[in-house]
C-alpha positions, 0 to 999 in steps of 0.5 A: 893798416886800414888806411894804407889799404884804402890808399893803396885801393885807391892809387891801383884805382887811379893808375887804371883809369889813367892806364886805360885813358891813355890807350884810347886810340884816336878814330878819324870819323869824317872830313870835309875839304873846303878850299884852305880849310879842313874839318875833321870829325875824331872820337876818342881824341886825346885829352891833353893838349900835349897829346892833341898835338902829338896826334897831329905830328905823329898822323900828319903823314898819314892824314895827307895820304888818305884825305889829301889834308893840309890843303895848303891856299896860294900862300901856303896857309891852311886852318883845320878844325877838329871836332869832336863827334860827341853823341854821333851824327844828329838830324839838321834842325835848322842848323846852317851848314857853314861852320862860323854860322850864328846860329844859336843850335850850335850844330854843323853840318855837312852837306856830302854826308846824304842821311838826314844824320849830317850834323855834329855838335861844334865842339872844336877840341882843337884849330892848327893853322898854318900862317906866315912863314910856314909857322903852325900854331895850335889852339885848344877848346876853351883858349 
């Protein structure tokens, strides 16, 4: 009897934490526009790759209303970063400002953003590019 209850404690626990996981609701902190490339700083991003690229389907409509993003280039190619904001925006410590920098303080930082707090940490949570064809593609941190 003792163990069905631990059990049962325990799958009530986990449906719960899981419950709560997937209702976090993605937040659209900052984005950069460069030419045929986007940055685009999230907290609370999905935490599946399933449902990292159901957010990008279901916020594409609105991602180009309000930001003006994908920019396409001449080719109808375009790459968007996204990032995650982890412990916010950070002082620049001589971090460079392009983001495929080699510096080792693995920090971005964006120039438009006028506070000394205009860095991130490079955490890429995931990269859709468009290429060839209008093929889009997706890959994930850690692929």
């Amino acid at each position: 009897m003792r163990i069905k209850i631990t059990l049962f404690v325990i799958a009530t626990l986990l449906f719960v934490i899981s419950l709560l996981i997937s209702l976090r609701e993605p937040e659209v902190i900052f984005v950069h526009q460069g030419n045929e490339f986007t940055d685009i700083v999230v907290k609370k991003f999905p935490l599946t790759q399933r449902g990292r690229v159901k957010w990008w389907g279901d916020n594409k409509l609105y991602l180009k209303e309000k930001y003006g993003i994908p920019k396409a280039d001449e080719f109808g190619h375009y790459h968007i970063f996204i990032f995650d904001i982890g412990d916010g925006f950070k002082k620049n410590s001589e971090a460079d400002s392009i983001w495929f920098s080699f510096s080792t303080t693995d920090l971005i930082c964006f120039d438009e953003i006028k506070s000394e707090d205009r860095c991130i940490e490079k955490s890429i949570l995931m990269r859709v590019t468009r290429k060839k064809m209008g093929e889009t593609s997706y890959i994930f941190d850690g692929d």
